[in-house]
N, C-alpha and C positions, 0 to 999 in steps of 0.2 A: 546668331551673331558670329559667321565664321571671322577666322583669322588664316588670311592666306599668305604666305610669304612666298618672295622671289627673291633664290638663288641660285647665284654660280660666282665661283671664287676666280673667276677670270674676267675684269674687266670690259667692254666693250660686246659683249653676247645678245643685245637689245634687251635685257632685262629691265632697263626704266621704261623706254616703248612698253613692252610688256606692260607694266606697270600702269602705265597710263590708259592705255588702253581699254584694261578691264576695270578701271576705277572711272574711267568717263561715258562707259558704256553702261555700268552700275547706275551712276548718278543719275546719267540720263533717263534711265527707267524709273526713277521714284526711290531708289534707296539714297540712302544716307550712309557715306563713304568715309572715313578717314586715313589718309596717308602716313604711315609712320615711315620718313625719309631718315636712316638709318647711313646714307651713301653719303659720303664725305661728300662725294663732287654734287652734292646736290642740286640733279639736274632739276627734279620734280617740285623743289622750291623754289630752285630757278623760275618754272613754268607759274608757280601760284603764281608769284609776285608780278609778273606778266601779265597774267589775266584777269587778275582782280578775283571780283565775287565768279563763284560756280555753283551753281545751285544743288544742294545736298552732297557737298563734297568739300573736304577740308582737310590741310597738312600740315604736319607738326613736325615741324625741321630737328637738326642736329639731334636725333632721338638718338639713345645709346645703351649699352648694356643694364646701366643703375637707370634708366628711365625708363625704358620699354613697360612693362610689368605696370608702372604709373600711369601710366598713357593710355595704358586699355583702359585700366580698373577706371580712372576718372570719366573716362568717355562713353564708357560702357549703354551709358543711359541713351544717349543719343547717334549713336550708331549702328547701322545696321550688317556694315561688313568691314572689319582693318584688313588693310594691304601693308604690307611689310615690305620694303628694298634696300636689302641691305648693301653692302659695300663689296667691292667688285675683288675682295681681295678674304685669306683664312683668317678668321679672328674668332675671339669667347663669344662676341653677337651669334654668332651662327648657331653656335650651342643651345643659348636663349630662345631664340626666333622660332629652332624646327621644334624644340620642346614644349610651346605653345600654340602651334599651329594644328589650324584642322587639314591644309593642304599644302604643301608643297609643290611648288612651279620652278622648273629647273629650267630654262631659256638656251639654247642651244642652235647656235650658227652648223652650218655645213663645213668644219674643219676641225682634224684635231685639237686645237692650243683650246678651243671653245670645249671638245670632247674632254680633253682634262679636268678643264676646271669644272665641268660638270658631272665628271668619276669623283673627285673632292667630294662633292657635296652629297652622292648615292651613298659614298662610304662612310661619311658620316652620319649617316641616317640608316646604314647598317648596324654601324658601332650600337649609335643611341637604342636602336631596336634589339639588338643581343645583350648589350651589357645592363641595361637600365628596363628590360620590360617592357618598351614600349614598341607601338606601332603606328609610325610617323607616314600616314598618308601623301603618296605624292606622284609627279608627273611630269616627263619632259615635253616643253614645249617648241618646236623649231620656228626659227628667227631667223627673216632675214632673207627667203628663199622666195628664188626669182619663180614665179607663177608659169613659166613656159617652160624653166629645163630644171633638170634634175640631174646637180654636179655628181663628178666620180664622189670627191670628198662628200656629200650630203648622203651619200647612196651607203656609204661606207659607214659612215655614222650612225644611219636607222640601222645597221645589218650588227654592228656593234651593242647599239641596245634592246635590240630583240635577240641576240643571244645572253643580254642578262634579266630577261623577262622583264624590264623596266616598258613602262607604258608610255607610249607617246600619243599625246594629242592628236585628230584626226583633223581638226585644223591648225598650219601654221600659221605662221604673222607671216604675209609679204612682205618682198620690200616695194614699198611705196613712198612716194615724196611725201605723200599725206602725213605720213606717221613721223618723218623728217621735218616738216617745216609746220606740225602745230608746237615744238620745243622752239622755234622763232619768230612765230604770229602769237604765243598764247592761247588760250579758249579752248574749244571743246572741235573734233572732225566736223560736226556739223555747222560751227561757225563758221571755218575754212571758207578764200573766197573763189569761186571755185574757174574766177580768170583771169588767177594768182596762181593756184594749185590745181593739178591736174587727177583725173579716176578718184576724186571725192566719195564718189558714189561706192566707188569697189571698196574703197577704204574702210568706210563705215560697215558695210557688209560684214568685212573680214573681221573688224573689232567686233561684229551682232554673233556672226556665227564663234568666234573664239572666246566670247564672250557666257553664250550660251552652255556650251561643252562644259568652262569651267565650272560654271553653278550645278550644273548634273550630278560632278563628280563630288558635291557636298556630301558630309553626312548626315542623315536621317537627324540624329541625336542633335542638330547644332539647331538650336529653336530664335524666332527673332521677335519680338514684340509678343507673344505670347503663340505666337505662331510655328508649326511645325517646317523645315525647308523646303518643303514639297510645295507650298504657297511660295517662299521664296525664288524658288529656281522656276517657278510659274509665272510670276511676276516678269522675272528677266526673259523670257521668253520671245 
């Protein structure tokens, strides 16, 4: 039963994309998903209340520092993976969230003010690692990037974090209309109508294979119904 959070303390980074993505690409495989929407602007509550039922997926709005920690432990029984999204800005939730996580997803545009706010969030997950013992698993994701070019600024920003040995996903999230206008149809990429919305097909792909990667990077130890993750990140396959 991992618990995966997304963050970056700079607003607008596709971190709820993110978010969505790999929580309807979960659901869609057969696990059972809950949302801890943690982000003021509550987009992803936004999105439930849009689409109604989603089968083995469900979000627990306004979550916050004194709730988090209730939120698992209550649901614990019937979920299979929590998604954390916290708030696009530094606050004590952060503290919380990377302290309980089994992974860390840090979402990351091709520009500095995105690189910022995503140094925030390494550093603090240095801190927590040197001062308190621990070793906060985690990973940048980039968002947002156009599938034909490769900007100066995006080029500049892989060369920045492979000089801090920080690990970047081998799939990014494009940008795709798809991932843009299921936050104003509702539903899942595969309900998309697809002549309404355009490269349906690529879209889903891209949430299969970003999808995939992330359940790799589980660990061994996080067990789900009595099962070890190696069934689980089999399943999402």
């Amino acid at each position: 039963m991992p618990v995966i959070t997304f963050a970056n303390t700079k607003g607008g980074a596709g971190k709820t994309t993110a978010v969505l993505l790999l929580a309807t690409e979960l659901a869609r495989t057969g696990h059972r998903v809950t949302i801890l929407d943690a982000d003021p602007q509550l987009w992803i509550s936004h999105w439930a209340e849009l689409s109604g039922t989603v089968h083995n997926l469900s979000v627990i709005s306004h979550v916050t520092m004194a709730s988090l920690e209730t939120h698992i432990r209550e649901n614990r029984a019937n979920t299979d993976c929590f998604i954390i999204d916290l708030p696009g800005t530094k606050n004590p939730l952060l503290t919380m969230a990377l302290g309980i996580s089994d992974h860390v997803l840090i979402p990351v545009q091709g520009s500095a003010m995105d690189a910022r706010g995503a140094a925030e969030v390494l550093e603090h997950i240095e801190f927590l690692n040197r001062k308190m013992g621990m070793k906060i698993d985690h990973s940048v994701v980039l968002t947002r990037v156009n599938a034909m070019v490769n900007t100066r600024s995006l080029l500049l920003v892989k060369a920045l974090l492979a000089q801090k040995n920080v690990r970047v996903l081998d799939t990014p999230i494009a940008e795709r209309a798809a991932f843009r206008d299921i936050f104003d149809y509702g539903g899942t990429l595969a309900g998309l109508d697809c002549h309404k919305v355009s490269n349906i097909d690529k879209a889903l792909e891209n949430a299969r294979h970003f999808t995939n990667e992330v359940m790799r990077l589980m660990p061994v130890r996080v067990v789900r119904s009595g099962r070890d993750l190696k069934s689980f990140a089999r399943k999402a396959a």
